[in-house]
N, CA, C and O atoms as a DFTB+ gen file, in Angstrom:
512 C
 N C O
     1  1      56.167     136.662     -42.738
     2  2      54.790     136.829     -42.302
     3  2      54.442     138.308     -42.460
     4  3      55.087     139.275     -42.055
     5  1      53.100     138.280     -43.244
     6  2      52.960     140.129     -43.464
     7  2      51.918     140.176     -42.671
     8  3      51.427     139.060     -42.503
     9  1      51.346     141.090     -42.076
    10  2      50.332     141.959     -41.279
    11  2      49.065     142.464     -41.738
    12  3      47.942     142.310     -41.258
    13  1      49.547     143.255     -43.013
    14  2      48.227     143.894     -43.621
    15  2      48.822     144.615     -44.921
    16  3      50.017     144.575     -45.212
    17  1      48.120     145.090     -45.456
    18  2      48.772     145.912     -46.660
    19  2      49.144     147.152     -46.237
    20  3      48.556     147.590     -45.248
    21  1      50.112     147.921     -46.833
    22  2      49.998     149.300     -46.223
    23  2      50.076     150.507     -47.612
    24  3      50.255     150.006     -48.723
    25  1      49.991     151.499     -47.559
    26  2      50.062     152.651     -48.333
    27  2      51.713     152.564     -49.050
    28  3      52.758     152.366     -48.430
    29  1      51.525     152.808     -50.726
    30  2      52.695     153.495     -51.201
    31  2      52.548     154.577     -51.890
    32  3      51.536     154.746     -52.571
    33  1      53.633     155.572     -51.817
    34  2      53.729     156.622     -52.233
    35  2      55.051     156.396     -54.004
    36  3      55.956     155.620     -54.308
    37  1      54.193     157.894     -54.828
    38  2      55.244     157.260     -55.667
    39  2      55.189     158.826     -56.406
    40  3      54.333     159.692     -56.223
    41  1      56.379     158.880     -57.287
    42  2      56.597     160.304     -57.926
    43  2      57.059     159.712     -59.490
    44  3      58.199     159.380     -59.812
    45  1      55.877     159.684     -60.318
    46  2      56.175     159.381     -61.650
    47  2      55.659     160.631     -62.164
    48  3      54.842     161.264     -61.496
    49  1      55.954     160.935     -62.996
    50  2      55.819     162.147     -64.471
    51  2      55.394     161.644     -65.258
    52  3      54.256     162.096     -65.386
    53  1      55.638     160.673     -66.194
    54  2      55.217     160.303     -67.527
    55  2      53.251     159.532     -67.150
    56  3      52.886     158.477     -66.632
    57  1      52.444     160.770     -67.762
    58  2      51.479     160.102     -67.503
    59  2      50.775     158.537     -67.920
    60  3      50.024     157.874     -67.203
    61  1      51.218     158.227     -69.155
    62  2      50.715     156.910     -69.555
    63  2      51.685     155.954     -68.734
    64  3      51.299     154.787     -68.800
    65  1      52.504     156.078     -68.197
    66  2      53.637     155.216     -66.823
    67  2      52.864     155.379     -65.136
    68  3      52.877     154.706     -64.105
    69  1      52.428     156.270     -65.448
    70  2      51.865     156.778     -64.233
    71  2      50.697     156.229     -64.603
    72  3      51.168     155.131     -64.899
    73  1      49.702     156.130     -64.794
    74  2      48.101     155.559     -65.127
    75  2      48.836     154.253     -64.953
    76  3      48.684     153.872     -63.793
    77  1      49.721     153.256     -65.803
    78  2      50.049     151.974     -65.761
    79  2      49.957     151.743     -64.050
    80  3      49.074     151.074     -63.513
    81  1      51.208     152.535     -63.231
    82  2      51.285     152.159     -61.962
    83  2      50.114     152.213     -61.174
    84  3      50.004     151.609     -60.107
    85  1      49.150     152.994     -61.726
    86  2      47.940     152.964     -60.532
    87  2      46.709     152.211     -60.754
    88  3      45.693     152.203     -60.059
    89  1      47.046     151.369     -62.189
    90  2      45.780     150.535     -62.358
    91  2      46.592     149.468     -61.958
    92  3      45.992     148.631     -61.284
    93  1      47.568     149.283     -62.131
    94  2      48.297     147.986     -61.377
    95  2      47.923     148.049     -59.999
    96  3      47.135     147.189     -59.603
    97  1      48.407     149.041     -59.075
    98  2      48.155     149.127     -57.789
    99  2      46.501     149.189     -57.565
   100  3      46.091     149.226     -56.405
   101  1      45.724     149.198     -58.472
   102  2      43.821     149.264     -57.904
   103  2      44.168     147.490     -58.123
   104  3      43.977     146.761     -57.149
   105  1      44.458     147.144     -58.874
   106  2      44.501     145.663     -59.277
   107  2      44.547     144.868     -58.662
   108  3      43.839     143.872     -58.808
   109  1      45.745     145.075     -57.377
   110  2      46.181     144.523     -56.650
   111  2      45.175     144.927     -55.604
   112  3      45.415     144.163     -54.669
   113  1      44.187     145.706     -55.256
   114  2      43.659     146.554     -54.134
   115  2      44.860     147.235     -53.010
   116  3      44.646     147.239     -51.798
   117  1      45.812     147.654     -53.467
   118  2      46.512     148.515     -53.181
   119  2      46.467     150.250     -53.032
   120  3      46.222     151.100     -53.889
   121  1      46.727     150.355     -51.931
   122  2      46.399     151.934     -52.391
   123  2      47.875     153.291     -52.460
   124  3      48.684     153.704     -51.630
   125  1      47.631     153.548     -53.712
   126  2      48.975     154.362     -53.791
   127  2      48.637     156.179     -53.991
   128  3      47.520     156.636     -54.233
   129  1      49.399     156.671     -53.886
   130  2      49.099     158.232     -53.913
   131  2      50.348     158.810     -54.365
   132  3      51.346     158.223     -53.946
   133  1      50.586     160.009     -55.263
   134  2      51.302     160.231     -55.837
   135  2      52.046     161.840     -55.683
   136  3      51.279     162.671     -56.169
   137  1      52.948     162.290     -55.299
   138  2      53.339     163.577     -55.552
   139  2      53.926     163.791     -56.457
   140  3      54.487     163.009     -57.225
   141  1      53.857     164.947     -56.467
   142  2      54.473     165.554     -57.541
   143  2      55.548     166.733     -57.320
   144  3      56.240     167.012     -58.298
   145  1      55.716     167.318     -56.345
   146  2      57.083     167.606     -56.042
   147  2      57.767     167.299     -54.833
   148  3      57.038     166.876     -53.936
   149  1      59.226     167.422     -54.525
   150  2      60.090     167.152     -53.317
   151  2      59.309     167.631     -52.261
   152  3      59.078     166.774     -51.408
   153  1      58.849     168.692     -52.064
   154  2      58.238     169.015     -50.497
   155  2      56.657     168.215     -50.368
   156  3      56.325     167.859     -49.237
   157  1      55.868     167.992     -51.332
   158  2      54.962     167.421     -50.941
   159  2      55.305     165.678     -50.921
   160  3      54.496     165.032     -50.255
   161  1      56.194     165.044     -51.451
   162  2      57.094     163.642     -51.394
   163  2      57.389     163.919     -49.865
   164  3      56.886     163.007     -49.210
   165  1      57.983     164.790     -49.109
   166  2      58.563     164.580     -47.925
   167  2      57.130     164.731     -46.951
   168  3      56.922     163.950     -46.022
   169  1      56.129     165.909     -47.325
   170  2      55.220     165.711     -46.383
   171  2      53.785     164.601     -46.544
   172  3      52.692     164.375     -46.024
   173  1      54.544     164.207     -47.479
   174  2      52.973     162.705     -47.289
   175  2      53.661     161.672     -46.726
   176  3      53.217     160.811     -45.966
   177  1      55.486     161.893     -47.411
   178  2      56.088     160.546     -46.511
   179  2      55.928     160.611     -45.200
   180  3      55.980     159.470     -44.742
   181  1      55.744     161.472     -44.313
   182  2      55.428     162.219     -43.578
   183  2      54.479     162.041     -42.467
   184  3      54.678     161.951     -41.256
   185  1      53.630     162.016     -43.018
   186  2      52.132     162.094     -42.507
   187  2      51.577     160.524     -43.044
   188  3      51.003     159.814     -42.218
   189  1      51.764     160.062     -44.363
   190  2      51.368     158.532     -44.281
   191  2      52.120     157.283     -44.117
   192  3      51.690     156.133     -44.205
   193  1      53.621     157.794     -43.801
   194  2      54.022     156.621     -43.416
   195  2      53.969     155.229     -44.322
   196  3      54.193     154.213     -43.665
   197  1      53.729     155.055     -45.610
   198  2      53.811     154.711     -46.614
   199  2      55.352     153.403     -45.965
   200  3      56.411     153.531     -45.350
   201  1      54.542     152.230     -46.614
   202  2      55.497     150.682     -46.930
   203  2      56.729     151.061     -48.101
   204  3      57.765     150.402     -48.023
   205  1      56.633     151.981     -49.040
   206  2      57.237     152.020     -49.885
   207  2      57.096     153.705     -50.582
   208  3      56.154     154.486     -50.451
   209  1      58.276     153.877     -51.271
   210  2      58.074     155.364     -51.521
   211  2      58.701     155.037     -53.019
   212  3      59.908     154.795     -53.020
   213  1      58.058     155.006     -54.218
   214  2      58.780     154.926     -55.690
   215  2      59.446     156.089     -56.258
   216  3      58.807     157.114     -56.021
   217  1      60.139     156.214     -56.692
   218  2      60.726     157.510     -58.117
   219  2      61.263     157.071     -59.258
   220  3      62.024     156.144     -59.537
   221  1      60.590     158.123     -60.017
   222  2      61.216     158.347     -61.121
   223  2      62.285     158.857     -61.473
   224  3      62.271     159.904     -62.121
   225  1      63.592     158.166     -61.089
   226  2      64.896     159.319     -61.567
   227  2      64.947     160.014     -62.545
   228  3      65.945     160.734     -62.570
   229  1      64.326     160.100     -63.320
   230  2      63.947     160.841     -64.374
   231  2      63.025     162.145     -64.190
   232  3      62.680     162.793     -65.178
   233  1      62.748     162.405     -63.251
   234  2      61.704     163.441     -62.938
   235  2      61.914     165.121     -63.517
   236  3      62.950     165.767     -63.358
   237  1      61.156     165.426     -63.940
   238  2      61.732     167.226     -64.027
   239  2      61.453     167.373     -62.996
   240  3      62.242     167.747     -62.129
   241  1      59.872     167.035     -62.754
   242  2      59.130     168.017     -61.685
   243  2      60.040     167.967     -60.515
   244  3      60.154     169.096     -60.037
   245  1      60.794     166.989     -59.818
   246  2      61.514     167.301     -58.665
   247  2      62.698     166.668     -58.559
   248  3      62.970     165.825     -59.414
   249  1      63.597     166.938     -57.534
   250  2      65.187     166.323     -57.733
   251  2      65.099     165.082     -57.193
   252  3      65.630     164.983     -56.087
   253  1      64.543     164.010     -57.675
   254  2      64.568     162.587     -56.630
   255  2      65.831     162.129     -55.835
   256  3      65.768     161.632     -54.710
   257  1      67.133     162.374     -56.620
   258  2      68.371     162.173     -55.786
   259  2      67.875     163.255     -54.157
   260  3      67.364     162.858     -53.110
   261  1      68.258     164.531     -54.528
   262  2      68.200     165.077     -53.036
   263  2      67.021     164.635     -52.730
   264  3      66.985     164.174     -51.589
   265  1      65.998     164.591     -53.327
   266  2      64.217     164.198     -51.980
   267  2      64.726     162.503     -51.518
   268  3      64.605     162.379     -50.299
   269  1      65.122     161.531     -52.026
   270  2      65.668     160.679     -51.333
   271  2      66.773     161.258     -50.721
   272  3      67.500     160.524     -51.391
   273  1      67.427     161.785     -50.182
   274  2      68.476     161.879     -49.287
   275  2      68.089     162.655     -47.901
   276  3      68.507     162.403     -46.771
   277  1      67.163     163.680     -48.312
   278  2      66.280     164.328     -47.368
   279  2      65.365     162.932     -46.697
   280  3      65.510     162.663     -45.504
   281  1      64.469     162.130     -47.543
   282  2      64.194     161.251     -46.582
   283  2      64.986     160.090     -45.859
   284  3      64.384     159.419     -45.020
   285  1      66.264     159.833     -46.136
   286  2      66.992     159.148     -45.842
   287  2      67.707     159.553     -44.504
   288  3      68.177     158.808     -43.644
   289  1      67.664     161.122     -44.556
   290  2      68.175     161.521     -43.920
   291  2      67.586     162.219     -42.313
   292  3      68.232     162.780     -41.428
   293  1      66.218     161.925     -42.403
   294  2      65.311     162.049     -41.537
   295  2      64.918     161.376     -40.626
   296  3      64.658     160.369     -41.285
   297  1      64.572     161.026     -39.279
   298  2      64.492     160.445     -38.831
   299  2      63.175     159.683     -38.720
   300  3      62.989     158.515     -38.380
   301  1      62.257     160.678     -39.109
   302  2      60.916     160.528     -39.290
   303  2      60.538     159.484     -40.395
   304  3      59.613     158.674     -40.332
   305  1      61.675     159.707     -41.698
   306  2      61.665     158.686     -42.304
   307  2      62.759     158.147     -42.887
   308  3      62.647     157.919     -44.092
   309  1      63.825     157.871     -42.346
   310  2      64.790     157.308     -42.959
   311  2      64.624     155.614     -43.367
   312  3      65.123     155.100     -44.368
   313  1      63.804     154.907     -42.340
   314  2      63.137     153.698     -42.492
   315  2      62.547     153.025     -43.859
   316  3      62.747     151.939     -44.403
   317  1      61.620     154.306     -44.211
   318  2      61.205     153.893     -45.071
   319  2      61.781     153.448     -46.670
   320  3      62.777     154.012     -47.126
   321  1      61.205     152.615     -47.284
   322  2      62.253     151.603     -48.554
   323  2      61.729     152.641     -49.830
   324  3      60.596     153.036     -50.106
   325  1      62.979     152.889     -50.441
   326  2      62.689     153.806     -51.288
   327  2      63.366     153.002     -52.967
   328  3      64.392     152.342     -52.803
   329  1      62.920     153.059     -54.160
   330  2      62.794     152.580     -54.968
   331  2      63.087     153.680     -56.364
   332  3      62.451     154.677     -56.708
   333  1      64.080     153.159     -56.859
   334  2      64.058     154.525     -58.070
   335  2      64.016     153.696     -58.859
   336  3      64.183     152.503     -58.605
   337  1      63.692     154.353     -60.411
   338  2      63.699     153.640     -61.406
   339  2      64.184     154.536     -62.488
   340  3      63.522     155.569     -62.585
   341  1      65.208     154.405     -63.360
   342  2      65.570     155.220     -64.886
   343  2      65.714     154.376     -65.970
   344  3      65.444     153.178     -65.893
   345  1      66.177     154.984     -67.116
   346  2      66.705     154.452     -68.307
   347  2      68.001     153.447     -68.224
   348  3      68.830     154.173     -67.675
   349  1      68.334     152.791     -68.346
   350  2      69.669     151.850     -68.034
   351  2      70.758     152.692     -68.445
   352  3      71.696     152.231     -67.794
   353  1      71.188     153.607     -69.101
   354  2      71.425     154.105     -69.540
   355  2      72.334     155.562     -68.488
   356  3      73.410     156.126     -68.687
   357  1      71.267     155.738     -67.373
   358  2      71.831     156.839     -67.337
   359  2      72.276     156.475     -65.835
   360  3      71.756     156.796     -64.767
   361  1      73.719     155.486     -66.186
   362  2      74.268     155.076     -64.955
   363  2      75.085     156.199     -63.941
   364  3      75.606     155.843     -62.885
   365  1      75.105     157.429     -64.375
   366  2      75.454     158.331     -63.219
   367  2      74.540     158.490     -62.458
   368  3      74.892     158.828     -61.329
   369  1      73.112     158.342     -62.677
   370  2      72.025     158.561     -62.037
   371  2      71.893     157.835     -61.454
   372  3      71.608     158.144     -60.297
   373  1      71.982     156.518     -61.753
   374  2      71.680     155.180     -61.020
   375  2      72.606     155.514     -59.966
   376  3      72.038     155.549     -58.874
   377  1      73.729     155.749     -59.925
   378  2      74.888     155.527     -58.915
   379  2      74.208     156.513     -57.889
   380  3      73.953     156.148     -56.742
   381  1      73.907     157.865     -58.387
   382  2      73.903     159.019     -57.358
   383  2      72.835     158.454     -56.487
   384  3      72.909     158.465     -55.258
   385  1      71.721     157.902     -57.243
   386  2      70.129     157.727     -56.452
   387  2      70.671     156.389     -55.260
   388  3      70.042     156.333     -54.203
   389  1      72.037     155.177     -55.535
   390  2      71.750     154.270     -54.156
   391  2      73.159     154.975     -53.588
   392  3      73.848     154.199     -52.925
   393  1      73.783     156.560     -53.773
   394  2      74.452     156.991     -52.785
   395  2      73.611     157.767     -51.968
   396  3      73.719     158.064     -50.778
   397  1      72.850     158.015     -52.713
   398  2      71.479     159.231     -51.758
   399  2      71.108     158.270     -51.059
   400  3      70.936     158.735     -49.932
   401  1      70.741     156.531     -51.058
   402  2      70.012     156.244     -50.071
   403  2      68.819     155.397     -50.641
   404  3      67.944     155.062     -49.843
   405  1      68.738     155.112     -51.651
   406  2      67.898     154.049     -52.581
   407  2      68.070     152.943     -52.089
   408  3      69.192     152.436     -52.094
   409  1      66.929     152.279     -51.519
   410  2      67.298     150.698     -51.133
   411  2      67.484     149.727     -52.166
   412  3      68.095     148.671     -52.000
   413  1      66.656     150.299     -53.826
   414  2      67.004     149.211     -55.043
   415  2      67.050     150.697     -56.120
   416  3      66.643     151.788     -55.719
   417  1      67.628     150.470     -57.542
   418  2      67.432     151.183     -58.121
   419  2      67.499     149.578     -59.676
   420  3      68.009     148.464     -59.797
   421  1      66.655     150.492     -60.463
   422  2      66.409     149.008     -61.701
   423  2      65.987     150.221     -62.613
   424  3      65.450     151.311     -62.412
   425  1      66.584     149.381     -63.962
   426  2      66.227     150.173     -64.973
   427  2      64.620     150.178     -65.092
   428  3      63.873     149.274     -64.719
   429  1      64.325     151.158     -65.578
   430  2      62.351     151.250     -66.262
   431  2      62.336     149.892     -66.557
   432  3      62.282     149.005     -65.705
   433  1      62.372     149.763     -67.480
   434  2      62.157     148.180     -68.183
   435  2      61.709     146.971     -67.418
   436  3      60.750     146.230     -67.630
   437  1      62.765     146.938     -66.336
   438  2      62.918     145.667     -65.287
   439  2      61.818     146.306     -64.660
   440  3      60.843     145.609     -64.378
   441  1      61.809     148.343     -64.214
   442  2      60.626     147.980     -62.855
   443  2      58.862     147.976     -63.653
   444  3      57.834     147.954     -62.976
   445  1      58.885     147.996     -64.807
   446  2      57.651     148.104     -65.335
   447  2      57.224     146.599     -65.522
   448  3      56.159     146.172     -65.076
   449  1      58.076     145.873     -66.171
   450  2      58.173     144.199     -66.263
   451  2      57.640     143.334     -64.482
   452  3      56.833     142.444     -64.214
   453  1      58.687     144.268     -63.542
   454  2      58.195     143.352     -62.435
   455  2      56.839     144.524     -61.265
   456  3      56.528     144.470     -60.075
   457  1      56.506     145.224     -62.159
   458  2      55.499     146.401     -61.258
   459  2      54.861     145.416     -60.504
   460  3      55.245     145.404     -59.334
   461  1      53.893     144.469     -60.825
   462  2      52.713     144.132     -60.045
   463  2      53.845     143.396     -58.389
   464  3      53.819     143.715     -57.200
   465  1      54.446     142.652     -58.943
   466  2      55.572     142.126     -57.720
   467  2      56.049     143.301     -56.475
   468  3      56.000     143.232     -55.247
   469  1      56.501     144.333     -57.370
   470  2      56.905     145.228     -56.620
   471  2      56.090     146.087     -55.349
   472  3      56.466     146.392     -54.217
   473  1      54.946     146.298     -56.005
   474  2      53.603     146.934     -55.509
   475  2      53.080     145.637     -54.259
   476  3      52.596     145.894     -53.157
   477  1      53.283     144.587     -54.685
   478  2      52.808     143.491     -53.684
   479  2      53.795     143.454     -52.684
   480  3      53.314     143.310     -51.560
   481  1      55.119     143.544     -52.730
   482  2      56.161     143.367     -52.033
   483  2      56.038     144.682     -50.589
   484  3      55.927     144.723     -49.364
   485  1      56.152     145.581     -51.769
   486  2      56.073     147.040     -51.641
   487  2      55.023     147.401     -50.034
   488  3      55.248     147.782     -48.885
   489  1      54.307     147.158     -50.536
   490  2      53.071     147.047     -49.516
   491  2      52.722     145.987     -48.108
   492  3      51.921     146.062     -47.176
   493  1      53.433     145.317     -48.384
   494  2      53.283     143.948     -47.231
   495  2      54.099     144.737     -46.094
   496  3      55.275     145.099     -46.068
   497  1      53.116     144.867     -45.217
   498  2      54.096     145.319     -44.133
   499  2      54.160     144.132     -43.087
   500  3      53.135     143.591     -42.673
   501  1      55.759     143.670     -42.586
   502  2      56.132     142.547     -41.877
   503  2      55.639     142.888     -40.551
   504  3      55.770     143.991     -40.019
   505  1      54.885     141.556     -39.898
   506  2      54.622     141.537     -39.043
   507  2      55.201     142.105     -37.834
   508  3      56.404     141.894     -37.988
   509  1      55.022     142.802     -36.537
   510  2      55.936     142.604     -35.862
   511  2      56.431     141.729     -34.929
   512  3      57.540     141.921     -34.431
């Protein structure tokens, strides 16, 4: 049983990946917001309390392994479900991002294939 929709937060780089995720998320009438580095990722997780928090393990702009571990490691938000996504490929990454504290990690492929699911999932916040 879900409640209402709630806010996700997400840290993509690649702009034509990034435009994909946010016309998906208007699609859905979802509302998502995006940082772009580790300290502003920790202070919107922060302040909006966000159903879901996405990354790009792939990021230059910021270290998603440590900014997930910092929020993992917080109390303020350790709760919150955090989601990485890379190349299949770059399974040291994969490993480091669900030792930092990733509740799923999926190659690009799979999370671009199942985006609209994810964003719906993502957002349903369970009743209490």
């Amino acid at each position: 049983m879900y409640d209402r929709l709630m806010a996700i937060l997400a840290s993509v780089d690649d702009l034509f990946f990034r435009s994909k995720v946010r016309t998906t998320a208007k699609h859905l009438g979802i509302e998502i917001t995006f940082a772009g580095t580790s300290d502003e990722m920790i202070a919107q997780a922060k302040s909006l309390q966000p159903t879901l928090v996405i990354f790009d393990l792939n990021s230059s702009k910021m270290d998603p392994i440590a900014t997930i571990a910092s929020l993992k490691a917080d109390a303020a938000t350790s709760d919150l479900r955090a989601i990485g996504f890379a190349s299949h490929v770059h399974t040291e990454l994969i490993a480091a991002a669900r030792k930092a504290g990733a509740d799923d990690v999926l190659p690009r492929s799979a999370f671009a294939g199942r985006l609209a699911e994810i964003l719906q999932a993502g957002a349903a916040k369970p009743a209490p």
